[in-house]
N, C-alpha and C positions, 0 to 999 in steps of 0.2 A: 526577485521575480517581478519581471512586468507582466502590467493585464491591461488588455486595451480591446474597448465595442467597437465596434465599426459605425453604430448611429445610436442612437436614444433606444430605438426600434429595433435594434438590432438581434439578429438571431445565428451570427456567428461572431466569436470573440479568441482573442487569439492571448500566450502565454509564451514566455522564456525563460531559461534557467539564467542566474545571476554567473558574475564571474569566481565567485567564491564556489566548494563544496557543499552541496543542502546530505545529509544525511538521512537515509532508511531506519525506521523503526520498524519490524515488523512483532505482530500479537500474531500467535498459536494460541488458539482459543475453542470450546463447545460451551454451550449450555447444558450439555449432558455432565458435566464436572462441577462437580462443587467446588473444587478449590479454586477454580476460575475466577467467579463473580469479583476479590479484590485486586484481581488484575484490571480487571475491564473496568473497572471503575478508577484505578488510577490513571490507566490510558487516557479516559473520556475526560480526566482532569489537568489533561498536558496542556491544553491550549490555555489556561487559566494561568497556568505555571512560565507560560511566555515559550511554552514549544510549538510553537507555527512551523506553516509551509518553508517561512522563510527560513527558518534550519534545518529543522527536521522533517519530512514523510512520513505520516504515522498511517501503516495499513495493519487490519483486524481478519487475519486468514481465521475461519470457521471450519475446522476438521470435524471430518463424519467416523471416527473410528469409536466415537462414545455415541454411538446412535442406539448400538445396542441394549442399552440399557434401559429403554420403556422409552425415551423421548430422541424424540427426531430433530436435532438443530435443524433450523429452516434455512440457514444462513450456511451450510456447512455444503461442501462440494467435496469428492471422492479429488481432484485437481490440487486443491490448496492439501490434503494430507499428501498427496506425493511430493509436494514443493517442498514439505517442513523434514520429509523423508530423505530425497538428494540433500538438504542442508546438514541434515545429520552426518548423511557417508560423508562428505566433504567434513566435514569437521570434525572426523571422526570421537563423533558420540556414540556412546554406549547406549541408550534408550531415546526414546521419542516420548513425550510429554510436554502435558499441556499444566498451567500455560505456560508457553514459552516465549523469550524477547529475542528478537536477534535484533543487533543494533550494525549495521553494516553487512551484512551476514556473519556475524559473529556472534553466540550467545551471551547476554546480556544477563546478568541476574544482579535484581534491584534487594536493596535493602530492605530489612522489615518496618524499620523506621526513618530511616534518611537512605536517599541515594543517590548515585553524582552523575546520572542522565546530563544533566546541566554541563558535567566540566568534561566528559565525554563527547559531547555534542560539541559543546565549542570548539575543542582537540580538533574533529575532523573538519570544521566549517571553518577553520585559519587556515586550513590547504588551498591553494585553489585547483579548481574543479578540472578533473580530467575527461570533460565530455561535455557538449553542450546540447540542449534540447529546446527544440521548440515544439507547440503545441498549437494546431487550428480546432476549434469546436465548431460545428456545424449543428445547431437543433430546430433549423428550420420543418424538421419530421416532428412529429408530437409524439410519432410512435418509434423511433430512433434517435440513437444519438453521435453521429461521424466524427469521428477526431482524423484528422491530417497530422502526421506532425513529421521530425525530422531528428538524427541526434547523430552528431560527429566527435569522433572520438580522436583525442589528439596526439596520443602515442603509440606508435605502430608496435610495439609488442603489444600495449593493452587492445590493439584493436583485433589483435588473432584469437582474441580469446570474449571480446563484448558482446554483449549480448543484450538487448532491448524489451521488456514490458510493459506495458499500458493497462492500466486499472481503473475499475468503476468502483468508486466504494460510496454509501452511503451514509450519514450520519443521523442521532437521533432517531434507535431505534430500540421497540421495547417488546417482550414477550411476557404473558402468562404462564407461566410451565406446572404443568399436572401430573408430569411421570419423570421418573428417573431420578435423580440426587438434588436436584435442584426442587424439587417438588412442592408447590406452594408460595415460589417466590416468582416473584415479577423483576425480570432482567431486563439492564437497560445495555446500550453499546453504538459505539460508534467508531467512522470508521473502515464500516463491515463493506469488503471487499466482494461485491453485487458481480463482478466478470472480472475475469484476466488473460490480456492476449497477449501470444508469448510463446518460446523465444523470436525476436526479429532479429536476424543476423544484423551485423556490421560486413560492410566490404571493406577488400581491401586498402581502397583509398579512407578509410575511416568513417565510413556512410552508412545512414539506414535510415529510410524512409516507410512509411505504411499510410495506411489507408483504412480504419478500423469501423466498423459499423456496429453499435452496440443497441440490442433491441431494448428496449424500453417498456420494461413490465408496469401497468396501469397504479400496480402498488406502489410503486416507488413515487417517493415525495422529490419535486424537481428541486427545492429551494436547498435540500439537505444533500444532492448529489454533485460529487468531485470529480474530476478526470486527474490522475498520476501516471506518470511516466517515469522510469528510473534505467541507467545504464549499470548493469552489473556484471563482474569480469567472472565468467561461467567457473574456472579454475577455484580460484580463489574465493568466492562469493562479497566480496569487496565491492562496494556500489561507489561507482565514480561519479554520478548525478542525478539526483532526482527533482522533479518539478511535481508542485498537485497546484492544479486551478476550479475554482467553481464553475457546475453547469451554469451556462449565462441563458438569459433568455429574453 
């Protein structure tokens, strides 16, 4: 990935996917679930682990279908439970359950003690990338935030079938929880996927372009917010590129 300011002062800064494959991690995740907490906490331990932007996309989707339970994840959209529901059909699973990893859109299940994320990860990042992405950040708004960006897909079957997202997620984030299974514990998480906009077609010639404007809730810390991007083939759920860059400011 390159990251490049426009000046010292600058208030838009731009991003590109590498010639190599970067791979998708995605977290199915609530704080309405107890047995969540040692997922999210080994998530928020990948970057220490040497899983960065530059292999992997780690995004933290927050399902509302444990809401019922006395507490209300904040972090949870009715959006991200339909996403983890088409990955199901697609893959055809027999239940929906949290937490869940998909590593490519492919379920993931890590060991209780060791687990080979690591030799997995590198499998897919010795390919090289079947899609390229770029990203403009625009946060000259205080109260928005524009991404530009662009992503060409370079094989004309996979382009019949691509499909484009762009994600806000935030990191360094923590809750008090009073009701429900978690009750009395203070949760941490990162990650946590704040917007998602999506599907962007691909055209025929292998294009897809957008123009995203993501409002900017006053809670949100700028220093702990990312913009990702990811190409994934709608069929299959196979992610042929993903990029994440920091808000700049």
């Amino acid at each position: 990935m390159t990251l490049a300011a426009v000046s010292a002062h600058a208030t838009t800064c731009a991003a590109e996917s590498p010639a190599q494959r970067v791979a998708l991690l995605e977290l199915y995740t609530s704080e309405g679930c107890n047995s969540c907490p040692p997922t999210d906490r080994w998530v928020s331990g990948l970057p220490a682990r040497g899983h960065t932007p530059a292999s992997v996309v780690t995004l933290a989707f927050h399902v509302d279908y444990w809401n019922y339970l006395g507490w209300r994840d904040p972090f949870s959209q009715p959006q991200f439970s339909e996403r983890q529901k088409a990955a199901s059909v697609r893959n055809r699973a027999r239940v929906v359950y949290t937490p869940q990893l998909l590593l490519n859109g492919r379920d993931y299940r890590r060991g209780s003690v060791f687990d080979d994320l690591g030799e997995r990860v590198n499998a897919l990042t010795r390919a090289p990338a079947q899609a390229a992405i770029r990203l403009r950040l625009d946060t000259s708004d205080s109260n928005a935030l524009v991404v530009a960006g662009s992503a060409t897909v370079a094989g004309a079957a996979a382009r019949s079938r691509a499909q484009v997202y762009v994600a806000l997620y935030e990191n360094d984030l923590s809750n008090d929880i009073t009701a429900g299974e978690n009750r009395g514990r203070r949760l941490r998480h990162d990650f946590v996927v704040r917007e998602l906009a999506g599907p962007i077609a691909v055209d025929t010639g292998g294009e897809a372009r957008w123009h995203q404007r993501f409002t900017l809730d006053p809670r949100w810390k700028a220093g702990d917010l990312y913009v990702a991007a990811f190409v994934q083939d709608e069929r299959s759920g196979d992610v042929l590129q993903a990029l994440a860059t920091p808000y700049c400011r």
